[in-house]
N, C-alpha and C positions, 0 to 999 in steps of 0.2 A: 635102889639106885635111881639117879633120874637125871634129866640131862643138866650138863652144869651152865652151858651156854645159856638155859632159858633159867635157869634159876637166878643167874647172875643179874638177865634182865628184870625179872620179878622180885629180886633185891635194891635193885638200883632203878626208886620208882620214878616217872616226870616229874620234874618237881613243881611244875603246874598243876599235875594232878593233885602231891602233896601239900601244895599250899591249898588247895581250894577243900579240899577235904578235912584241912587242919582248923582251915576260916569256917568250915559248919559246924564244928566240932566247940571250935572259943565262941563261936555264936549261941552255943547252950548255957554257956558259962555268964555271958557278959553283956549277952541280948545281938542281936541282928545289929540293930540301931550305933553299934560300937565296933561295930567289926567292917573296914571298909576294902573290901573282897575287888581287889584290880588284878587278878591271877588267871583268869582262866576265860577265853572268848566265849562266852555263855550269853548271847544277844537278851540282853532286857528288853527290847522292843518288840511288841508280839508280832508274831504271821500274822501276813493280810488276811484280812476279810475271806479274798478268793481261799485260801489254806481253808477255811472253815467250810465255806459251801460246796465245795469238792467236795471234802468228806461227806459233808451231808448228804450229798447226791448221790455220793457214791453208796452210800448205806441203803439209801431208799430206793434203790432203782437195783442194787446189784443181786445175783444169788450167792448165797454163803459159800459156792465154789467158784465165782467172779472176782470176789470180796478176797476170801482168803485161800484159793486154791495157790498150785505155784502156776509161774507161768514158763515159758523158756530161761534157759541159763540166762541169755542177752539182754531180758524183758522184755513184757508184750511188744508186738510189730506196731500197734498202731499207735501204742506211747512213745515208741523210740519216733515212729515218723514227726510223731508233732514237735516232739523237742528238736530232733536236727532240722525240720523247716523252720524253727523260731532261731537255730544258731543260724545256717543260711542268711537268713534275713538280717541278722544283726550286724556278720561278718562278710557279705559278701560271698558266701560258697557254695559247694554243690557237692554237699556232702549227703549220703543215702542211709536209709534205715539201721542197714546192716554196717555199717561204719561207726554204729553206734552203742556201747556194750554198757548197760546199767551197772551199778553196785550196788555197794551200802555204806556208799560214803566217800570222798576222796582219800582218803585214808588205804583201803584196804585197794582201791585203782593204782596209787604209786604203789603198792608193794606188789600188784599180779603185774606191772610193766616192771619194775627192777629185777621182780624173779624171771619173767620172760626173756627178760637181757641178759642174766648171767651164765655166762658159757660156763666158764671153770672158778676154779678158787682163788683166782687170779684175777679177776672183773673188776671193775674199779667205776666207781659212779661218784664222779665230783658236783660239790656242791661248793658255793660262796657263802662265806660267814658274812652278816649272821643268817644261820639257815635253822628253818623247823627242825626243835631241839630232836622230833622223832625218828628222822632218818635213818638216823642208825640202828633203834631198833626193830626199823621197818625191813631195814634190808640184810643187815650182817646175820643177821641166822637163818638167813636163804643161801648164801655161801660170798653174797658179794661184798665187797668191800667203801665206804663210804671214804674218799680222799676228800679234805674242806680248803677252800683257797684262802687265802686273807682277805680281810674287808676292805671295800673300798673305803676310807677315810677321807672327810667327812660324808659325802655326796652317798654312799653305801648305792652304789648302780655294782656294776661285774667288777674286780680286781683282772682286767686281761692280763699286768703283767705275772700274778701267780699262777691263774687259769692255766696262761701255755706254759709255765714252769713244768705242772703238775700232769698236763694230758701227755699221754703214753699210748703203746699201743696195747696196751689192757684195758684204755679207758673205752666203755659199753655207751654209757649217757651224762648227761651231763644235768642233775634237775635245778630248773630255776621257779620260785617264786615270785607271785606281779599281780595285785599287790603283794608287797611283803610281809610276812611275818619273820621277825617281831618289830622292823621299821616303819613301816604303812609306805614305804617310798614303792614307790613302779618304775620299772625300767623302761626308759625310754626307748622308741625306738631306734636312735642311734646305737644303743650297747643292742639291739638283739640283732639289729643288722651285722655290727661288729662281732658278736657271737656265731650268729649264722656262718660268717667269712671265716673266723676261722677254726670252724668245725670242719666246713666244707674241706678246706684245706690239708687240715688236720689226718681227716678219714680218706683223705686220696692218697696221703704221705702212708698211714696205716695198710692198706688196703682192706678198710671194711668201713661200715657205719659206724660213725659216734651219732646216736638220739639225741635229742632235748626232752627229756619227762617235763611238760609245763604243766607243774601244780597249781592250779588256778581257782580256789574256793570264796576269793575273796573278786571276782575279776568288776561285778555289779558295783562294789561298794567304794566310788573314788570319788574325789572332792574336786572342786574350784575348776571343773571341766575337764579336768585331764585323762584323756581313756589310755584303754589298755592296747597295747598292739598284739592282735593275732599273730602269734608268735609263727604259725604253719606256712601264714603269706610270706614269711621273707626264710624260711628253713623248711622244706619237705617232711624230712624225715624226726617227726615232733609229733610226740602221744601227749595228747592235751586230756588232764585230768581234773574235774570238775565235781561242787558237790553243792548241794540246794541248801546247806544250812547256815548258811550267814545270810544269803540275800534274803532267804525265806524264816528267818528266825526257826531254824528245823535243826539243831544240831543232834537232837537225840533221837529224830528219827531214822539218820542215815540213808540217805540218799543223795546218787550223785550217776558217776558216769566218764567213761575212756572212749575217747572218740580217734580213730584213727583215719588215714587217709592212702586213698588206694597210690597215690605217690610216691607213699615212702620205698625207701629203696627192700626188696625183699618182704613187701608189704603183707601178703600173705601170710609167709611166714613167721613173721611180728606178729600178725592178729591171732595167728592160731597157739600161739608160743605165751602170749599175753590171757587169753581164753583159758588155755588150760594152766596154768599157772595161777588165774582166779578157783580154777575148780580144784586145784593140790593146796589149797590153803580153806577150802570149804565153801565155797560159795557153790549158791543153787539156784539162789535167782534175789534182785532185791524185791524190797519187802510187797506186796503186791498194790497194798492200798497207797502207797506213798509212789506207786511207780505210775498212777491215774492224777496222783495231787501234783505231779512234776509235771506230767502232760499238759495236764490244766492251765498250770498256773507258773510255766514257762517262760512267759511273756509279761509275767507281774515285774513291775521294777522295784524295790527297797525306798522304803525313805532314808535315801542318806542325810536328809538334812540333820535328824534325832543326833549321827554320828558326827556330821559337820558342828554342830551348836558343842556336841559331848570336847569333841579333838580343840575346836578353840578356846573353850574354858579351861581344859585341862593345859593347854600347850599356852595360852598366855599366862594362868595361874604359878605356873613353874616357872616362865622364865621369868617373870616378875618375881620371885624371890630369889631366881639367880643359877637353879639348873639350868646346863645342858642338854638342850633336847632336841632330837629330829622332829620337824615340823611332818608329818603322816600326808600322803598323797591319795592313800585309801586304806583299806581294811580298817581295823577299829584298837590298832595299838600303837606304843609310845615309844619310841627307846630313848634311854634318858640315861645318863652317862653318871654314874655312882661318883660324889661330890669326895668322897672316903677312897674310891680308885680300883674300890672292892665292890662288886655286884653282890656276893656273898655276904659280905658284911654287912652292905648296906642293907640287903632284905631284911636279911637277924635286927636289926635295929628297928626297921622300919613296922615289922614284927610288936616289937613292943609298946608299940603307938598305936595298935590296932590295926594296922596297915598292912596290906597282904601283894608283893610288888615281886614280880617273878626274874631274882639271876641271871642271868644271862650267859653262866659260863654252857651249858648245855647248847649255846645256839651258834657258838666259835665266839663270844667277845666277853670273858671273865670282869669286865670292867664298865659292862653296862647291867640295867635293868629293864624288864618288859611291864609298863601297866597296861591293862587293857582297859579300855573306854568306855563298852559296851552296858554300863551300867547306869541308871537313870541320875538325871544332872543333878541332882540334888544331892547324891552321893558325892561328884566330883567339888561339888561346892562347901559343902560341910568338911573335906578331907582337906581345904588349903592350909586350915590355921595347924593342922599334925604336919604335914608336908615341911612348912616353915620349922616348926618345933623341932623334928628331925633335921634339919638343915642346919639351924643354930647349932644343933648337940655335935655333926658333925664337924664345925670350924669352931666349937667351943665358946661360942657367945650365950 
């Protein structure tokens, strides 16, 4: 016997994952050089310089029980301190050591803050389409329940009029993205202001906390000057969840971080409900030598330009043949509105031309597709004259 819940998931794979493991698979078949892989955010742009000197220093100066002993659950004191003085400074805060809980990834921080949220089986944690297709599997076999609002059309900021359709008094949190995946749009801060108002509202009407989980792994990587808003300054009760592998080209080494705030309402009891909730799903501590390369190198900023030059070839390349596309305000993806009306389809097709362009119905908009950018420009430039070719075959010219 075995459980059916996880086997379902285990059945029914990302199909991020599935396209990008399928793209290495026709790449043995057809050459690298033929297969042009926009599926999965896998930064082609290496780690800084600093990513390499860390390590090095860290090799040469540490002892093999420095290097790779464990440290606390939380991770080392004196790496959490550098990192929250380098958030401080960015953000204006005065936030402390202990407000600061390592992981291995943002990834596995939204699932110990959703399982720390879920009272009963009744929990409900809404998200805005289009939202990371992963949510659901991150949260529903903890016992909570994932509600998705409708998109905002075209603008994709919050949908408030489905938001307050959908919020209840089971609703726990509410997770937003910013930058977005899989729009690169960021929400202003008029909608988190708007959000915040009427949470606040919301959870007085309820009588308990609605959260905001703010998934934040893209927050470094935005364009044409437009920052992100410190989602905590204008809402208290907001677990901000972070992770070093975008700004740091580091996704396979997992590393990231839950920052919580002595603010929030029942703050305590969050952190500790959030804490053990990483340790009921196995964590022990993140990895030791990446929790020294994070202290380090904290304060390293990304070349977004690599993504700025990647997002303008791609987004004038397309619409100059005539797609529909969200122009990206950060992170390193595209959403492009299937010309067929079919995201599914449109990938199967795109499929055939070498093209590897990820559906959309997994992320609440069956009628878009995600490419991600993140791949060196020559790739995006050599992919116009298939982009067009699939387009033609689309309208039948």
């Amino acid at each position: 016997m075995v459980s059916e819940n996880m086997r379902m998931i285990g059945a029914h794979r990302s199909c991020i994952r599935e396209l990008f493991e399928y793209g290495m698979e026709y790449a043995k078949v057809v050459g690298r050089e033929n297969v042009f892989d926009f599926s999965i955010g896998n930064p082609s742009t290496p780690a800084p310089e600093e990513v390499r000197d860390s390590i090095l220093a860290s090799l040469e100066t540490l002892s093999s029980a420095q290097l790779n002993g464990y440290t606390c659950a939380a991770g080392d004191y004196a790496a959490r301190q550098r990192i929250v003085d380098s958030v401080n400074r960015k953000i204006g805060g005065s936030y402390k050591a202990d407000d600061l809980f390592l992981t291995c990834g943002a990834a596995p921080a939204v699932i110990a803050c959703a399982k720390g949220l879920t009272v009963d089986h009744n929990s409900q944690f809404l998200v805005n389409a289009p939202h990371f297709s992963e949510y659901r599997p991150y949260i529903e076999p903890h016992g909570g329940t994932v509600v998705s609002a409708k998109p905002d059309y075209p603008n994709f900021q919050l949908n408030f009029e489905s938001l307050g359709e959908l919020l209840n008094e089971h609703t726990q949190a509410v997770i937003i993205n910013s930058p977005n995946n899989p729009t690169g749009v960021i929400y202003s801060e008029e909608t988190i202001r708007r959000l915040a108002s009427l949470l606040a509202e919301r959870s007085k009407q309820y009588g308990h906390p609605i959260y905001i989980i703010s998934d934040e792994p893209y927050r470094e990587l935005t364009f044409d000057g437009i920052e992100v808003p410190w989602v905590p300054h204008f809402y208290a009760d907001t677990l901000v969840c972070y992770s070093y592998s975008k700004a740091l080209s580091l996704p396979g080494q997992r590393i990231g971080w839950i920052l919580f705030s002595d603010k929030m309402t029942d703050a305590a009891a969050v952190h500790q409900a959030v804490v053990g909730a990483a340790r009921s799903i196995g964590h022990v501590c993140a990895p030791t030598l990446y929790q020294r390369v994070a202290a380090d190198c904290c304060d390293v900023k990304p070349d977004v330009e690599v993504y700025r030059h990647n997002r303008d070839l791609l987004y004038n390349g397309l619409c100059e043949i005539g797609y529909d596309c969200v122009r990206p305000q950060g992170a390193f993806y595209m959403f492009v509105k299937a010309p067929c009306g079919d995201g599914d389809a449109f990938s199967e097709l795109a499929k055939k031309h070498g093209v590897l362009v990820v559906p959309a119905h997994d992320f609440g908009c069956p009628d878009y597709v995600r490419i991600s950018f993140c791949v060196e420009a020559e790739r995006i430039e050599s992919s116009m004259p298939l982009f067009r070719r699939i387009w033609e075959e689309v309208h039948g010219l």
